[in-house]
C-alpha positions in Angstrom: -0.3 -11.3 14.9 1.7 -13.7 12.7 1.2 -13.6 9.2 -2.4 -11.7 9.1 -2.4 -9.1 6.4 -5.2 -6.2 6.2 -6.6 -4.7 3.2 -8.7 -2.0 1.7 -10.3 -1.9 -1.6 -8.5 -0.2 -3.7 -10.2 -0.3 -6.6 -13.7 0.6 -5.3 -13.4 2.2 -2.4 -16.1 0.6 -0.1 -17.5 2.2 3.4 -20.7 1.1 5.3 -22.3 3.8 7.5 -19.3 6.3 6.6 -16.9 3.7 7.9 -14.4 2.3 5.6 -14.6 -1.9 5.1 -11.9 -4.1 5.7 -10.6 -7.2 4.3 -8.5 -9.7 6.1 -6.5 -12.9 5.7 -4.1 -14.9 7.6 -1.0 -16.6 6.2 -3.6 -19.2 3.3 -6.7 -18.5 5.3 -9.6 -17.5 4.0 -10.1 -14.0 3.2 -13.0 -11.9 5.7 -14.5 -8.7 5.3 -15.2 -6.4 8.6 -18.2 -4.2 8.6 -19.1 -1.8 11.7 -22.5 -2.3 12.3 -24.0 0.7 13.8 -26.5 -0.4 15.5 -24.5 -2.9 17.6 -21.8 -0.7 18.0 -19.0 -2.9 17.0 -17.9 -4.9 13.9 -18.9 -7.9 12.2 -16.8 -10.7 10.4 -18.1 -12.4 7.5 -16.4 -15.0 5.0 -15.5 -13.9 1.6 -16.1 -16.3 -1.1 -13.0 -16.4 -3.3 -14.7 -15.6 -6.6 -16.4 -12.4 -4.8 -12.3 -10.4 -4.6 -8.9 -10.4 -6.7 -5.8 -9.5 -4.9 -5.4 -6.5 -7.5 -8.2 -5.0 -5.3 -6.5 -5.2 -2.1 -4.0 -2.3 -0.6 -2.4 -3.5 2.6 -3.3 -1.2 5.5 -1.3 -0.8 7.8 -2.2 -2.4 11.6 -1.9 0.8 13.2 -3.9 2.6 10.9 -6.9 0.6 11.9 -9.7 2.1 14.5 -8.9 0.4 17.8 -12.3 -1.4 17.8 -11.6 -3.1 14.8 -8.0 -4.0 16.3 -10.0 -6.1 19.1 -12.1 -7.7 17.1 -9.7 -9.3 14.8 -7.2 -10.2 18.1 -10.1 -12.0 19.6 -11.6 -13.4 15.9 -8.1 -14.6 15.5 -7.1 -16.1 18.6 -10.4 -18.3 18.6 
């Protein structure tokens, strides 16, 4: 997907039910964070507010390195 960059915190290493969070943005967009929610068995987007993160937190991840659920989620959170 154009321009949509994934991150990691890299300076607080965060994970939710053993799972690591994610942090995305698309070209200026706002920033979301993806949690896997157990007991729905998928994940869930939520808005970050820009005084919650600094880009010195962020490490790009790499698409492929993302669990395949999470792919799906962001192509169809994206493409909405």
């Amino acid at each position: 997907m154009n321009g949509l960059r994934v991150y990691r915190n890299s300076e607080a290493p965060e994970t939710r039910g053993g799972r690591p969070v994610f942090y995305s943005r698309r070209e200026e967009g706002p920033h979301y964070r993806w949690i896997f929610d157990e007991a729905r068995g998928d994940w869930r987007v939520g808005r970050v507010a820009q005084t919650d993160i600094s880009r010195r937190m962020f490490s790009l991840t790499p698409w492929k390195d993302l669990p395949v659920g999470l792919q799906k989620s962001m192509i169809e959170h994206y493409l909405d």
